[in-house]
C-alpha positions as CSV (number, residue, x, y, z in Angstrom):
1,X,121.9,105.5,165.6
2,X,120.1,103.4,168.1
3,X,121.3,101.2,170.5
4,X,118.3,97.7,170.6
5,X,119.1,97.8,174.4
6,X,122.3,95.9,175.3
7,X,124.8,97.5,173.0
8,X,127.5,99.3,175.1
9,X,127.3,102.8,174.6
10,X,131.3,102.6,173.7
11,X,130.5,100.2,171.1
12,X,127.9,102.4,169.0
13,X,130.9,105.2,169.1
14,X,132.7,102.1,167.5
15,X,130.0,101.5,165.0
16,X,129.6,105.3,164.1
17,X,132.8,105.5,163.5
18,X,132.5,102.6,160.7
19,X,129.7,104.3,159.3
20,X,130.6,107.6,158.9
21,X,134.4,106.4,156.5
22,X,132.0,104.1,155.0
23,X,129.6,107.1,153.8
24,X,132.7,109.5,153.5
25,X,133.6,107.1,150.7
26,X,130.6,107.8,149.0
27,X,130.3,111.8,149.2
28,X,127.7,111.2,152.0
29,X,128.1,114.4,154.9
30,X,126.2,114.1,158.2
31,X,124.8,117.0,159.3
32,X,123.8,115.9,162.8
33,X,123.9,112.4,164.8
34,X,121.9,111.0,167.5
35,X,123.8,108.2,169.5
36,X,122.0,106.3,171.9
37,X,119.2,104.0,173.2
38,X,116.0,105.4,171.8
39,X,113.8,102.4,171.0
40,X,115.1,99.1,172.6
41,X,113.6,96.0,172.1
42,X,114.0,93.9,175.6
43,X,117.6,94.1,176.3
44,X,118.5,92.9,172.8
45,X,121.7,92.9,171.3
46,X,122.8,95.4,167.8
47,X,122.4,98.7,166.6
48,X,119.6,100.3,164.0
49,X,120.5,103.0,162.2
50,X,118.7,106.0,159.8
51,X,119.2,108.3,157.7
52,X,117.4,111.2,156.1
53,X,118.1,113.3,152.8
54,X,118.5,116.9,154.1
55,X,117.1,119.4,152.2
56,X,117.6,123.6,153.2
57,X,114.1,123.5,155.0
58,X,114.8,120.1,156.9
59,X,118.9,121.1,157.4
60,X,117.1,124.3,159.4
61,X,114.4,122.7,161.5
62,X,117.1,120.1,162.4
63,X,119.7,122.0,163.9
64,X,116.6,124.0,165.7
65,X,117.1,124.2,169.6
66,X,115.4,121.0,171.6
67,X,114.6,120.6,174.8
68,X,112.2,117.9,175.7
69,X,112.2,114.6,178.6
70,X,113.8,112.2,175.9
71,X,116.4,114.3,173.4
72,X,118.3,117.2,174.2
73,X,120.5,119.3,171.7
């Protein structure tokens, strides 16, 4: 999930927290989450959010190690 720039960072835990009973009513498990500002647009208010089908392959490379200057797991 992705903060557009001025979203508190308490209020995406808020959001996520929606989103995950709403897809727990559906059967739908995350696997992994990203929280935070990764693309902003100009200190604009609201959240985007995306999600990815998983297969074995993908589920591995995922939960892979990552250390880079924007992301770390």
């Amino acid at each position: 999930m992705n903060g557009l720039g001025s979203t508190p960072r308490e209020e995406l835990f808020i959001i996520y927290r929606k989103i995950v009973e709403i897809l727990k009513t559906r059967h739908i498990k995350i696997v992994h989450n990203y929280i935070g500002e990764f693309a902003t647009s100009m200190e604009m208010a609201g959240v985007s959010i995306s999600l990815l089908r998983l297969d074995e392959e993908l589920k591995k490379y995922l939960l892979m190690p990552l250390l880079n200057s924007l992301v770390q797991k």
